[in-house]
N, C-alpha and C positions, 0 to 999 in steps of 0.2 A: 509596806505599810504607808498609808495615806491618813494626814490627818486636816480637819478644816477647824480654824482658826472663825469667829463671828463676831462680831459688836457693832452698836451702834453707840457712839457715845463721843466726847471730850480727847485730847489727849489723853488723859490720866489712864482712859480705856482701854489706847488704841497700845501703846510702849510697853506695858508687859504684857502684851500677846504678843509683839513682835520678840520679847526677849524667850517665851518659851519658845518662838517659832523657831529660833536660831538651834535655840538646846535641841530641838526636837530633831533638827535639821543633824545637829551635829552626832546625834546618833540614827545616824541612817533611814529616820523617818520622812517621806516627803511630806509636804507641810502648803497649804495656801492657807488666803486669807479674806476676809467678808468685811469691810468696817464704810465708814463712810467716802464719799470723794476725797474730803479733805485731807488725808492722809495717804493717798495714793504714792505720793511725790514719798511720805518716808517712809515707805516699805520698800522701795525702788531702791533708795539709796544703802539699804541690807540688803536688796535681790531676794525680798520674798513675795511670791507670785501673789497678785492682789486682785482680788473680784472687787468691783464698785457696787455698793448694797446702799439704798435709799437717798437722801437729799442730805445736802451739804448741813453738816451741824451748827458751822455760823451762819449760814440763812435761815435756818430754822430760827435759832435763838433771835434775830434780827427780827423774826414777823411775828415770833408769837401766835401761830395758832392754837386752834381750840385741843386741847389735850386726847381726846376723843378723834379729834381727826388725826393725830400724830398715830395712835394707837392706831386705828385702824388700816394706816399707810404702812406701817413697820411688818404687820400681824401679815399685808400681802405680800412685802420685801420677802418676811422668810419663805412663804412659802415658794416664789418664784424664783428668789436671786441663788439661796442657800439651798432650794429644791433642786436645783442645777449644778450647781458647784461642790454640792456633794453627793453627788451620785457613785462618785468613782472610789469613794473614803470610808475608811475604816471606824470612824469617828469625828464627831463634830463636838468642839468646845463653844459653847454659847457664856457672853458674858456682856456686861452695858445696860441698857435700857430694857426694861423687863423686854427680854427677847421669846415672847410668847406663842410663835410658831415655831422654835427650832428644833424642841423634840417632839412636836406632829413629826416635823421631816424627817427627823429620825426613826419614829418608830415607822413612818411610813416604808422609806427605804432597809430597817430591820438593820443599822449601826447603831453602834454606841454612841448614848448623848451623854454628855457633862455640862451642868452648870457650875460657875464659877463667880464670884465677886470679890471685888477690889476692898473691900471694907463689911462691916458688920450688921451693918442698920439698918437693911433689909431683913435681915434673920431675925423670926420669930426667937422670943427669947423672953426668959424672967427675970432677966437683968438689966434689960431696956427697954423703953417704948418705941412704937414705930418710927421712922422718919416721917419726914411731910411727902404729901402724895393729893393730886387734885380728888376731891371726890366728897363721899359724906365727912362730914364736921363729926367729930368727938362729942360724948354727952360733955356738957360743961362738969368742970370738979371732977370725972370718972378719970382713978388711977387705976384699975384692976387690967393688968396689963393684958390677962386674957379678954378680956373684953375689947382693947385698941388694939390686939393684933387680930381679933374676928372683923372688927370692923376696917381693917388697913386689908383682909385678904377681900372685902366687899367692895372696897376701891378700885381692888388690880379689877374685879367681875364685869364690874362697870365699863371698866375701860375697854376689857379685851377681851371679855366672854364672848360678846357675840360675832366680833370678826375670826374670833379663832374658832370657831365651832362650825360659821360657815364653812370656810376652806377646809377643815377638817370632813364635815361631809362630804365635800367634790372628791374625797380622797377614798372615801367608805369607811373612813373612821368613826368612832364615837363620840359622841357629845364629851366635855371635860365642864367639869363642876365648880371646881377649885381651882381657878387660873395660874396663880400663885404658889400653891404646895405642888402643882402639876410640873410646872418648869423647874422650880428648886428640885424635885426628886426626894429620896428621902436621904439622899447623901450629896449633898452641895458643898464644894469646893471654898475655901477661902485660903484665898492668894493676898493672905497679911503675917509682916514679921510677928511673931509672937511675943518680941520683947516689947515692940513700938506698940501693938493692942492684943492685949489675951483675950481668948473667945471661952468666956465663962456657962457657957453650953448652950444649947439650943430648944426650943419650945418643939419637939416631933418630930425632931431631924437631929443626926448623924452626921456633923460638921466633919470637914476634912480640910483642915489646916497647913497648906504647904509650905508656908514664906512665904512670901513677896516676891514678883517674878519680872528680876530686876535687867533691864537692858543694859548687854554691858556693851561700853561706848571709849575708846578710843582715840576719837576726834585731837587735835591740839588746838587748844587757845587761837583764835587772832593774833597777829602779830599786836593790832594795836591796843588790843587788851589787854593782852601780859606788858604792853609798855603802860598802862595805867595803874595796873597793881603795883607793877615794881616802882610807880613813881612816888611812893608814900605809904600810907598804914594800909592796912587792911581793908575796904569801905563794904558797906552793908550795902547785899543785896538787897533789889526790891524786884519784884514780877508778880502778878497773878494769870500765868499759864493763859489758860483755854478761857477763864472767865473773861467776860466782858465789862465789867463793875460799871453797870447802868445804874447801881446807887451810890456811885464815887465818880462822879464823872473827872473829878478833881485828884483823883488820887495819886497822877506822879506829882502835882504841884505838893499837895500833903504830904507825902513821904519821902521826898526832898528836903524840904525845911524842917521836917519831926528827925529826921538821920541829919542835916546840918546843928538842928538845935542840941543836940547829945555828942558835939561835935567831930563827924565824923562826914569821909567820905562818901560818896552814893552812886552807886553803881545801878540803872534802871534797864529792866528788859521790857523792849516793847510790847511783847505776847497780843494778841487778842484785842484787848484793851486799849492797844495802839499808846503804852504811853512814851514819853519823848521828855529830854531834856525841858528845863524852864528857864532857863540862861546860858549864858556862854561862861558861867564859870568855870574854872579847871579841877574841881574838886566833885564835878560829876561827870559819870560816862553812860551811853547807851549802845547796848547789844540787842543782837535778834538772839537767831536760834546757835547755844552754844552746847560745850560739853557739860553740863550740871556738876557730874559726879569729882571732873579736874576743878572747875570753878568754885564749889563750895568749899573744897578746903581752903581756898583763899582767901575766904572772906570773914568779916567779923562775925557778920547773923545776915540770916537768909529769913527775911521780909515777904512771904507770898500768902497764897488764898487756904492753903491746907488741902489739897488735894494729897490722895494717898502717895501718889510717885513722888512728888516733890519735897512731902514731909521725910520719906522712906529715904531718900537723896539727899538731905539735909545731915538726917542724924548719923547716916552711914561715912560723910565727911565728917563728921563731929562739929560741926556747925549749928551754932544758938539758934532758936529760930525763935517769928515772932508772927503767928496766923492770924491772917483778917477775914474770918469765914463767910463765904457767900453762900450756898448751898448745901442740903444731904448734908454727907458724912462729915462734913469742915468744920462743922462748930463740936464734933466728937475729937477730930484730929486736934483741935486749939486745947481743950480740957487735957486731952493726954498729953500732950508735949508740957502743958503749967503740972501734971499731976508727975510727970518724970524729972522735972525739973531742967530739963534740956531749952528753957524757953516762956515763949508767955504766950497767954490766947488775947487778942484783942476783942473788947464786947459790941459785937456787932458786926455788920458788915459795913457800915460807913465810918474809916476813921476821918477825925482831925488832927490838924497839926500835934495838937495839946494829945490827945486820947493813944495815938500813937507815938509821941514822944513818951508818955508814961510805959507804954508795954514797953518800948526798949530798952527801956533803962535796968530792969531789971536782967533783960539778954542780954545787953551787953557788960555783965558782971563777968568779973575773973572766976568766982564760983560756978555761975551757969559755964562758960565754957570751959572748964574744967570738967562738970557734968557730963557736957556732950559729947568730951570728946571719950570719955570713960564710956560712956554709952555707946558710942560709935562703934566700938569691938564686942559687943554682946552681937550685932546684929547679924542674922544670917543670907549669904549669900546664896543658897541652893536651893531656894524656892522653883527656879525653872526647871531644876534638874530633878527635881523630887517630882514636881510637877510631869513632868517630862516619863520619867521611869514608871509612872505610876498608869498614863496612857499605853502606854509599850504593853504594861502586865495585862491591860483591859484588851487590847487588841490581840494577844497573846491566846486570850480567852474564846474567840471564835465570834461569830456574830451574834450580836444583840438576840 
């Protein structure tokens, strides 16, 4: 059994593929993987075999092209990089950035294809509206949700009907209509804890809910980071991952003084954003890349952007958190960590001093971590392996 891993996308994308690859791996399935350059280095460091699939995602995010040319670059990715790299597979897992060539490939080659996403707000649904997406604008005042999810599937048309329809011919395939319902399938995968967001069902799909598909990690602390923890209270993380907060340029100086002003220590990860100490005072420390899942229970409240792994890492230490959403699903992750009570959502994606002193105050309550850490043991760890078990049954099945 051979299975291929795909994304193009963020950290948040690329670490629970690597954590089903492991499962996958650990029951006897060979396993590679498709994601960007940037991520090359940590598949290597698990030993899972890694194909390089389109342009580095911090250059991309750094130049801003036209969204239309993104699309149309990706739409040739799959069918070259993924055309190739699964030839030999039983099945291809497609997940990230609407990855809109990767069941041409499949049906081409006649395996099994699965979509999968990290969060909700892509799925059509009468319980939410679409996420943001470049394309036609909304009627002004129109709430009828069937109406913004026809017009979010006229978005995806836009962007990547016509390069997928091309490459789809060179293949003798058919024209595809519905860009969007075409790659979802009518049973698309969601790789989210059911406690941290229930999926209240779906608008013409067949959700398959697995958990969250969590890398498990190992690593030990820095020497000189466990001598900071141990040298006083607890201090509140702060990082935002993979973003780059091009509308915070200031955000370790903010998040510094809003965690000194609630008097507490400040623990910053540089991530992406490159952010860094603002003094030599001893009451803050800066890390790169560490253990999340040993370091959050260390901490008072974990400060980041709402990305699903981070949040998912958060509550599964039982660590307060306090999200400053920049994108998609983060301003849905901020609402549910304040509706769980595990936390607070900050409003907006720019805090200040003042505005993010306010949200912590209420995370850093004895109540809230109390919550969290109740919380913490609801969550499920078997996302990968359910994940995992459930590819085996489809391969079990013969070819597509």
């Amino acid at each position: 059994m051979r299975v291929l891993l795909s994304t193009w996308g963020s950290r948040g994308d690329v670490e629970p593929l690597l954590g089903l690859a492991l499962e996958l791996r650990a029951q006897g399935v060979d396993v590679r993987m498709c994601a960007p350059p940037d991520f090359a280095e940590r598949a290597g460091e698990v030993g899972v075999p890694f194909v390089t699939m389109g342009f580095a995602v911090r250059v991309l995010v750094a130049s801003r092209p036209a969204p239309a040319e993104v699309a149309a670059a990706l739409v040739a990715q799959h069918f070259d990089v993924i055309g190739k790299a699964a030839e030999d597979c039983d099945v291809v897992v497609a997940t990230g950035l609407m990855p809109a060539g990767v069941r041409s490939v499949a049906e081409h080659l006649g395996i099994h294809y699965v979509l999968a996403g990290f969060h909700r707000v892509g799925i059509p649904s009468l319980h939410h509206p679409p996420g943001p997406r470049p394309g036609k604008p909304f009627p002004p005042g129109e709430t009828d949700l069937r109406v913004l999810w026809k017009i979010d599937a006229e978005r995806v048309d836009a962007l990547y009907r016509e390069p997928l329809n091309t490459h789809r011919a060179a293949l003798g395939l058919p024209p595809v209509d519905n860009v969007r319902d075409h790659v979802f399938t009518s049973k698309p995968w969601l790789a989210v804890d059911p406690v941290l967001w229930p999926f209240e069902g779906a608008l013409g799909f067949d959700v398959v809910q697995t958990g969250a598909w969590i890398m498990p990690d190992d690593r030990p602390l820095p020497a000189d980071l466990v001598e900071f923890l141990e040298a006083g209270e607890p201090p509140v993380y702060v990082g935002f991952g993979s973003m780059q907060m091009a509308s915070a340029p200031d955000a370790a100086a903010v998040a510094v003084e809003a965690i000194r002003a609630q008097g507490r220590r400040a623990l910053v990860s540089r991530g992406w954003a490159g952010l860094a100490l603002i003094d030599e005072k001893d009451d803050c420390f800066a890390v790169g890349e560490v253990n999340h899942r040993a370091l959050f229970r260390r901490v008072a409240a974990v400060v980041h952007h709402g990305g699903s792994g981070t949040t998912t890492a958060a509550a599964l230490a039982g660590a307060p958190q306090v999200i400053v959403p920049q994108i998609v699903d983060q301003p849905y992750w901020a609402q549910r960590v304040a509706e769980l009570g595990i936390g607070a959502g900050h409003d907006g994606p720019t805090p200040t001093v003042e505005s993010l002193s306010a949200a912590l105050e209420p995370a850093l309550r004895d109540e809230t971590n109390a919550r969290a850490k109740a919380v913490s043991t609801t969550i499920r760890t078997d996302g990968a392996s359910v994940a995992a078990r459930k590819l085996i049954n489809l391969i079990d099945q013969g070819p597509e």
